[in-house]
C-alpha positions in Angstrom: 9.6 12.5 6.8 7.4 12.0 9.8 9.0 12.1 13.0 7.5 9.3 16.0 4.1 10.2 15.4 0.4 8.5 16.8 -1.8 7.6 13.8 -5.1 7.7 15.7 -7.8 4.9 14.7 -9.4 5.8 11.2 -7.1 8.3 10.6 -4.2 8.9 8.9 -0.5 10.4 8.9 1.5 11.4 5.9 4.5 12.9 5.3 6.7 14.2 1.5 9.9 15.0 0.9 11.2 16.6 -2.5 14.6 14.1 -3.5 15.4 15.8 -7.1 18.6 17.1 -5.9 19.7 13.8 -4.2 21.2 10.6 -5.6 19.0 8.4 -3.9 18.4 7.2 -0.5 16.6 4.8 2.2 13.6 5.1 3.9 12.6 3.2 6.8 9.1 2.6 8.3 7.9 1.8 11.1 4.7 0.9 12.5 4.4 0.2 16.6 0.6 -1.1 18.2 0.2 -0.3 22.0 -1.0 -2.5 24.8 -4.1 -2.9 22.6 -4.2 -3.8 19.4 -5.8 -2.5 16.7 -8.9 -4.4 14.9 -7.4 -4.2 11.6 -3.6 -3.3 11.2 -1.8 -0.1 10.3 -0.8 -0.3 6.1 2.2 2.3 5.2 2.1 3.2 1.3 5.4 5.0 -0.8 4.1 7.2 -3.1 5.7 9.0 -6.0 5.5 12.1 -8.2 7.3 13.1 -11.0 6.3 16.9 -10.8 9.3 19.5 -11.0 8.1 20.9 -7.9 6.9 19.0 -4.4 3.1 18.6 -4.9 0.4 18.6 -2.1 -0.3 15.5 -0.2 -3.7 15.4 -2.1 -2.4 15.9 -5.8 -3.4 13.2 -8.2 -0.1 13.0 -9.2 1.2 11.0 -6.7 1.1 7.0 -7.7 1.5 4.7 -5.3 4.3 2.1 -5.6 5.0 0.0 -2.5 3.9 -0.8 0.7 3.2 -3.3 3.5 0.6 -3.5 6.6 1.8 -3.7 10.3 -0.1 -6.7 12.6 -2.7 -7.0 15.0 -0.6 -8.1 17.6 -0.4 -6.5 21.0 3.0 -4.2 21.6 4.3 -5.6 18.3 6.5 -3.9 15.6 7.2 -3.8 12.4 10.3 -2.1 10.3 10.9 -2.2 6.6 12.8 0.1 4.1 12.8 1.7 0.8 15.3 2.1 -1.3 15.5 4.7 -4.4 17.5 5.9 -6.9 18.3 9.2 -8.3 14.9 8.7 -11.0 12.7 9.1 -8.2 11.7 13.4 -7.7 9.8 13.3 -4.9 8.0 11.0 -2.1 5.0 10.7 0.1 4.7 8.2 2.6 1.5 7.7 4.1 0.2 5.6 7.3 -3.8 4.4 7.5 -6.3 1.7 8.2 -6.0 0.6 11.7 -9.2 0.8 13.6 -10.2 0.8 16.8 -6.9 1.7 18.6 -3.8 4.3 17.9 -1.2 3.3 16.4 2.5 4.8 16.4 4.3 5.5 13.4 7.5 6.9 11.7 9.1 7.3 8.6 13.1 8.3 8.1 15.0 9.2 4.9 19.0 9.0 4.9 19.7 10.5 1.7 22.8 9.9 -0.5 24.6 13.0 -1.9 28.4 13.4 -3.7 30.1 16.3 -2.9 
């Protein structure tokens, strides 16, 4: 969903993925500071849509679900996961909020699928 990716300070990083054809899956997150922390921490939010079709990242039809905020902790990381179901249609995943200094960032899906 996003590859290793920098989230610079005040910005923000987001990636979707359409799931409607799978049986559910895992995400994991992960949010990485560098040599200098950020002043406030990194937050990653899951976000989903129940549109037929994958929306844009800006679509109000996106509603956010879960989520967690990284530390302000030199060189530290922090890894969590999502786990959904074949219910959910599609997901957004989106990194923000850390100021002052980069941050690095991912988000991976394994997907479950019967053949």
């Amino acid at each position: 969903i996003v590859a290793s990716a920098t989230n610079t300070a005040a910005g923000s990083t987001n990636g979707l993925i359409d799931v409607k054809a799978k049986y559910g899956g895992i995400i994991t997150m992960k949010i990485t500071n560098g040599a200098t922390a950020p002043t406030l921490p990194c937050r990653v939010y899951v976000f989903i849509s129940h549109e037929d079709t994958l929306p844009a990242a800006e679509d109000s039809s996106w509603k956010s679900i879960w989520g967690f905020s990284g530390t302000t902790v030199a060189n530290e990381s922090i890894t969590q996961a999502f786990t959904f179901g074949p219910e959910i249609r599609n997901i957004k995943v989106l990194f923000n909020g850390n100021t002052a200094q980069d941050v690095t960032v991912e988000a991976l899906a394994s997907l479950y699928e019967i053949s």
